[in-house]
PAZAPA-4460 file (N, C-alpha, C; in steps of 0.05 Angstrom, whole numbers, plus 32768, in hexadecimal, padded with zeros to 4 digits):
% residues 67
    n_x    n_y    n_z   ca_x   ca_y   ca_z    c_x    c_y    c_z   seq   type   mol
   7DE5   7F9A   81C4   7DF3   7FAD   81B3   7E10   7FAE   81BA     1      X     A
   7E1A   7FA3   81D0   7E33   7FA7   81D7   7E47   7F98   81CB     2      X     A
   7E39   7F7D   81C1   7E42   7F6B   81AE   7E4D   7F75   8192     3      X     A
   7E45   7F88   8192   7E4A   7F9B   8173   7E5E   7FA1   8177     4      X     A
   7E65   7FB3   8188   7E6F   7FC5   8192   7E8E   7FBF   819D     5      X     A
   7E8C   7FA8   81AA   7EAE   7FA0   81A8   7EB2   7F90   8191     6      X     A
   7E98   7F84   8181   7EAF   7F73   816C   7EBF   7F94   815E     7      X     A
   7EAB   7FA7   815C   7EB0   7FB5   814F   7ECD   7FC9   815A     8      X     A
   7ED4   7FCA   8172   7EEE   7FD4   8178   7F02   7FBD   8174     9      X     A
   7EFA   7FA8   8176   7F0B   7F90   816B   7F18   7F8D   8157    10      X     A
   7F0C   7F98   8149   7F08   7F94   8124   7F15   7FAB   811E    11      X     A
   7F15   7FC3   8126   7F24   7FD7   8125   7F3F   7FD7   8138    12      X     A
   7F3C   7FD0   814B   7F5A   7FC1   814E   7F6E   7FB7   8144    13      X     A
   7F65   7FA1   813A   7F74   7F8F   8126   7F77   7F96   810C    14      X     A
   7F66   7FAE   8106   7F64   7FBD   80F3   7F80   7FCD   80F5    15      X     A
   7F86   7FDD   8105   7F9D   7FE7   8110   7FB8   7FD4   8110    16      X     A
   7FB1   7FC8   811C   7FCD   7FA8   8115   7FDF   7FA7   80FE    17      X     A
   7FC0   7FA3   80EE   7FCB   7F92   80D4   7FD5   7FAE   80C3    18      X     A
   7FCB   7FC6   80C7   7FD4   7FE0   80B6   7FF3   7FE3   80C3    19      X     A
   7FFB   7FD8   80E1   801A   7FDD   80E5   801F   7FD3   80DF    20      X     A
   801B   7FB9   80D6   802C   7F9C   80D9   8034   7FA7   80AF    21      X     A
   8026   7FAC   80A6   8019   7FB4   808C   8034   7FC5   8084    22      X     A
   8037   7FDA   8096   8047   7FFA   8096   805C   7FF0   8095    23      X     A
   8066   7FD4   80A7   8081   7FCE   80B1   8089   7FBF   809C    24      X     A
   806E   7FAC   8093   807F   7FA0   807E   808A   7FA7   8066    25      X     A
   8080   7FC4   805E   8088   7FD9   8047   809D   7FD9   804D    26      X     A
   80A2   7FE3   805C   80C2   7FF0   8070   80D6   7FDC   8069    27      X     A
   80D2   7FC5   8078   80E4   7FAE   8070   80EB   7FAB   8056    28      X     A
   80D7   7FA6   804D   80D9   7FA5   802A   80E9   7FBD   8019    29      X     A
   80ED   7FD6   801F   80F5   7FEE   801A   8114   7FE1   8021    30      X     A
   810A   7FDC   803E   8130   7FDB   803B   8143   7FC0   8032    31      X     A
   812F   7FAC   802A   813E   7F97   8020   8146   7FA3   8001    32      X     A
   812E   7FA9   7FF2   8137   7FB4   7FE0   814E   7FC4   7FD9    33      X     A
   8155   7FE2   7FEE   8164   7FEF   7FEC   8187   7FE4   7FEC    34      X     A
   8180   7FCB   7FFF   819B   7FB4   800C   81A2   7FA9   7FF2    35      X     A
   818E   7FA0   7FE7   8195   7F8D   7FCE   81A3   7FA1   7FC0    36      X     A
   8195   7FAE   7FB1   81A3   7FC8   7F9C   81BF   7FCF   7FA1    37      X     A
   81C8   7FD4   7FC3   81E1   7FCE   7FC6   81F3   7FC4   7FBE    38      X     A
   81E3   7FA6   7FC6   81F4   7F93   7FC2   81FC   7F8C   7FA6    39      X     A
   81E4   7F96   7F9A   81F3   7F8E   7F7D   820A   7F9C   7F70    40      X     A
   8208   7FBE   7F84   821B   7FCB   7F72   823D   7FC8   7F83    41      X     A
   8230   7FB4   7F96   8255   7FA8   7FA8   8259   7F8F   7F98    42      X     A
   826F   7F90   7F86   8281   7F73   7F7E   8286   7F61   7F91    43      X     A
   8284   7F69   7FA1   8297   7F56   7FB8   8278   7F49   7FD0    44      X     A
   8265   7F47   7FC2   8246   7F43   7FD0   8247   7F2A   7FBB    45      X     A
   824B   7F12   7FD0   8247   7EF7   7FC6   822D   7EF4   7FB4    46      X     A
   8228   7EEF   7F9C   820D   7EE9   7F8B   8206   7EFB   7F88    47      X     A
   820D   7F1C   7F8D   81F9   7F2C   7F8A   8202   7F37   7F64    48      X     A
   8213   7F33   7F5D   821C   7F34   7F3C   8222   7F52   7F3E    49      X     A
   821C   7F5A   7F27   8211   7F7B   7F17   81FC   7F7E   7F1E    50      X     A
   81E2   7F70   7F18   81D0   7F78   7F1C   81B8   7F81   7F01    51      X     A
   81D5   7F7C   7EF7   81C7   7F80   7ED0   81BA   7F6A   7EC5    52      X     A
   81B4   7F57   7ED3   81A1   7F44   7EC9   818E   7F41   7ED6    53      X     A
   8185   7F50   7EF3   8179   7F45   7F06   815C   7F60   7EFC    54      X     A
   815B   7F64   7EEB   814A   7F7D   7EDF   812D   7F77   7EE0    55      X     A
   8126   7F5A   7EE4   8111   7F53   7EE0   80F2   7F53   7EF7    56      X     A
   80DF   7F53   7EF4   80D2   7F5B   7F15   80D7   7F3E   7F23    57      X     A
   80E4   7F1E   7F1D   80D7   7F0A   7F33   8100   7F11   7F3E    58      X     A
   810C   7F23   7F2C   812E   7F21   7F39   813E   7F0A   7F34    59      X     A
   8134   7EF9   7F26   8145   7EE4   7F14   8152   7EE5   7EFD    60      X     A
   8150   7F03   7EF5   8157   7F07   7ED7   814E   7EF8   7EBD    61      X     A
   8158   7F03   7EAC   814D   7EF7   7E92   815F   7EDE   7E86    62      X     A
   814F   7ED1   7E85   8150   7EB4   7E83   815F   7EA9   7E64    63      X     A
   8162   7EA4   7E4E   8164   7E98   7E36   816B   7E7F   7E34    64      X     A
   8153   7E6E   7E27   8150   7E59   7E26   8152   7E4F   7E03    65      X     A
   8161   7E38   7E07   8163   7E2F   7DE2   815F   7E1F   7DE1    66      X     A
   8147   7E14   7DCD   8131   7DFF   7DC5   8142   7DEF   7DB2    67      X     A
***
């Protein structure tokens, strides 16, 4: 039965891990986000533009293409 018993603190362990690792990567992400937004509204932020095209969810803006 003991065999249970540490996979099972194991498993809840790592369980724990991956929920920080999880928490932190929100965090990061929060603040790249927040950085970018910045940057778009500084002129002087190499490539970051206006920001008025970048509206889209993949951040490449909208595209127009002629057939």
């Amino acid at each position: 039965m003991e065999g249970h018993e540490e996979k099972a603190a194991e498993a809840e362990f790592e369980l724990a891990e991956m929920e920080e690792q999880s928490d932190s990567l929100a965090e990061d992400i929060e603040a790249a986000k927040a950085d970018w937004q910045q940057k778009k509204q500084d002129g002087s932020a190499p490539g970051a533009g206006t920001g008025d095209e970048d509206d889209d969810a993949t951040g490449e803006g909208a595209v127009e293409v002629d057939d």
